[in-house]
C-alpha positions as CSV (number, residue, x, y, z in Angstrom):
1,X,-21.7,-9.5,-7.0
2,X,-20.1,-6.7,-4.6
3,X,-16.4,-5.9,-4.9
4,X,-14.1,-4.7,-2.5
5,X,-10.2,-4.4,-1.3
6,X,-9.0,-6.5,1.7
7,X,-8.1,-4.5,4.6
8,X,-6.6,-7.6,6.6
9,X,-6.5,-11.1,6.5
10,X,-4.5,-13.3,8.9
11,X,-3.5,-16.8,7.4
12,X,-2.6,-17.9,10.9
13,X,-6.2,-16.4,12.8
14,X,-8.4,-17.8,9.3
15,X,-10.1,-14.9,8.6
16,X,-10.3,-11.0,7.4
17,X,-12.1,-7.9,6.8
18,X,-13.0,-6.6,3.1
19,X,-14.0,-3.3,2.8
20,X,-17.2,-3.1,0.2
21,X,-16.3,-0.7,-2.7
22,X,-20.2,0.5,-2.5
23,X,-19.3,1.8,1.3
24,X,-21.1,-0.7,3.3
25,X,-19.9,-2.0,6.7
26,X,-16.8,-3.5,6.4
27,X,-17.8,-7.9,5.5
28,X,-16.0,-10.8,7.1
29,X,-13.8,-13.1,4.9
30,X,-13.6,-16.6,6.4
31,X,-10.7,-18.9,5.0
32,X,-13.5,-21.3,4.2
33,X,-14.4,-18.9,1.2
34,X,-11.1,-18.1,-0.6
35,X,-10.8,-20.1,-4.2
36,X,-9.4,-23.2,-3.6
37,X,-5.3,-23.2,-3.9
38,X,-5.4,-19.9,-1.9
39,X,-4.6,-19.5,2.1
40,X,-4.2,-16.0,2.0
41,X,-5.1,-12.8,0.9
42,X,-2.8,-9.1,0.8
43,X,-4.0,-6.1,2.0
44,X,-4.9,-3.7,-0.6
45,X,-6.2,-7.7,-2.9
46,X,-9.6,-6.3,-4.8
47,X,-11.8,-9.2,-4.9
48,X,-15.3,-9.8,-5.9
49,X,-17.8,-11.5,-3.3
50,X,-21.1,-12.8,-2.5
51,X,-22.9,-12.1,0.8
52,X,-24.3,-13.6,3.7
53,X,-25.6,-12.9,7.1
54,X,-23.7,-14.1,9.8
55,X,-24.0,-14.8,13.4
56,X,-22.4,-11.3,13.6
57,X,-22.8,-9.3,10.7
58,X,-22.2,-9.7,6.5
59,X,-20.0,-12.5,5.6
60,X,-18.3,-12.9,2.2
61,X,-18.6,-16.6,0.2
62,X,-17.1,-17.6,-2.9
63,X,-14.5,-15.3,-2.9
64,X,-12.8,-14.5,-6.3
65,X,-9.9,-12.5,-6.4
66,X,-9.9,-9.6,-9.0
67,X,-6.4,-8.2,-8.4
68,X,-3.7,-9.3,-6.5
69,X,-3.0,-6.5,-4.6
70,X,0.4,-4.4,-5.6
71,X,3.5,-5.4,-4.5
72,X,6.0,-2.4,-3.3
73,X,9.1,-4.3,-2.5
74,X,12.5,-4.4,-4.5
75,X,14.5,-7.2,-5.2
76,X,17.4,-6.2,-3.5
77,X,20.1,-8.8,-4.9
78,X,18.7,-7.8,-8.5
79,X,19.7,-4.6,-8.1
80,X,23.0,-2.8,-8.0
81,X,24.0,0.8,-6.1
82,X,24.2,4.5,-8.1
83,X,27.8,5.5,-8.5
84,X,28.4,7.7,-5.6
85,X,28.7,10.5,-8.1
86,X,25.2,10.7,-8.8
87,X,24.3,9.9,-5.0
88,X,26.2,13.1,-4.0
89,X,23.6,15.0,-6.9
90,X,20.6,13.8,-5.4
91,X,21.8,13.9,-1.7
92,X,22.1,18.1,-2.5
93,X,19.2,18.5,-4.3
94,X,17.4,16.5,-1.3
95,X,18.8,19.2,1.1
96,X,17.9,22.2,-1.2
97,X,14.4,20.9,-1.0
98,X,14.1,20.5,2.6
99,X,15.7,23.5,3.0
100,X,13.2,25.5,1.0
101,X,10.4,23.5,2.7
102,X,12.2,24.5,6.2
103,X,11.6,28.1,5.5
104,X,8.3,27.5,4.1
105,X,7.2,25.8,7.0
106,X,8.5,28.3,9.0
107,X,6.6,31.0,7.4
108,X,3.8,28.8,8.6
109,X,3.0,27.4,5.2
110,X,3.0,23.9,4.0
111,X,4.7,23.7,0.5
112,X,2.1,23.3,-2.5
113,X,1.5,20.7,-3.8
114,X,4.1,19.9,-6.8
115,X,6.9,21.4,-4.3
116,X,5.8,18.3,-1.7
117,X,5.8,16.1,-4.5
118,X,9.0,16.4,-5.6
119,X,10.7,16.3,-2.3
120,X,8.8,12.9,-1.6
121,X,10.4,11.6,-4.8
122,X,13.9,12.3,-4.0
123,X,13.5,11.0,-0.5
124,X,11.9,8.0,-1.5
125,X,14.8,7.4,-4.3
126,X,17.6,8.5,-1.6
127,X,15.8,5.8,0.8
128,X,16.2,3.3,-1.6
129,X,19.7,3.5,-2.5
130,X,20.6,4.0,1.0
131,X,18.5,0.6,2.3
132,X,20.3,-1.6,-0.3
């Protein structure tokens, strides 16, 4: 059976698109084939599928969901803030790296690859302890 990752499914419309993993057309996923119990399916869900033809183009039947697909939100109330102390670290190292990427950038080069990855790290941690 093929195997894919859901690229949208609308509870409300009944239907979705799965993108095959072996790079076939993208295969339509009526709610009529989802296990029974399920309404809905993620974006990003890896399921496994069998196919159809439809009136117009591969549909998906008896849907079987492999992996629910990863969930990247933070229970909020669970957690509790950094002591300002250790926001003030981070919130200078954050402006050292974008200050070395400035000068990068304006030496018309994009920072390598380790360099980006840091700085999307503290921005992604200063994000969250600022969204709280």
């Amino acid at each position: 059976m093929p195997t894919g990752k859901i690229k949208f499914f609308s509870e409300e419309k009944g239907f979705g698109f799965v993108s095959d993993d072996d790079g076939g057309a993208d295969v339509f996923v009526p709610a009529s084939a989802l296990p029974s119990g399920i309404t809905s399916l993620k974006g990003g869900a890896r399921i496994e599928f069998g196919i159809a033809d439809g009136r117009r183009g591969p549909q998906a039947l008896s849907v079987r969901v492999l992996d629910p697909a990863p969930s990247v939100t933070v229970n909020k109330k669970l957690r509790e803030r950094k002591p300002t102390e250790d926001m003030v670290s981070l919130i200078e190292d954050l402006i050292r790296l974008l200050d070395d990427t400035s000068n990068s950038l304006r030496r018309g080069h994009y920072p390598d690859k380790a360099h980006g990855k840091k700085l999307a790290d503290v921005l992604r941690a200063v994000a969250s302890e600022l969204d709280l």
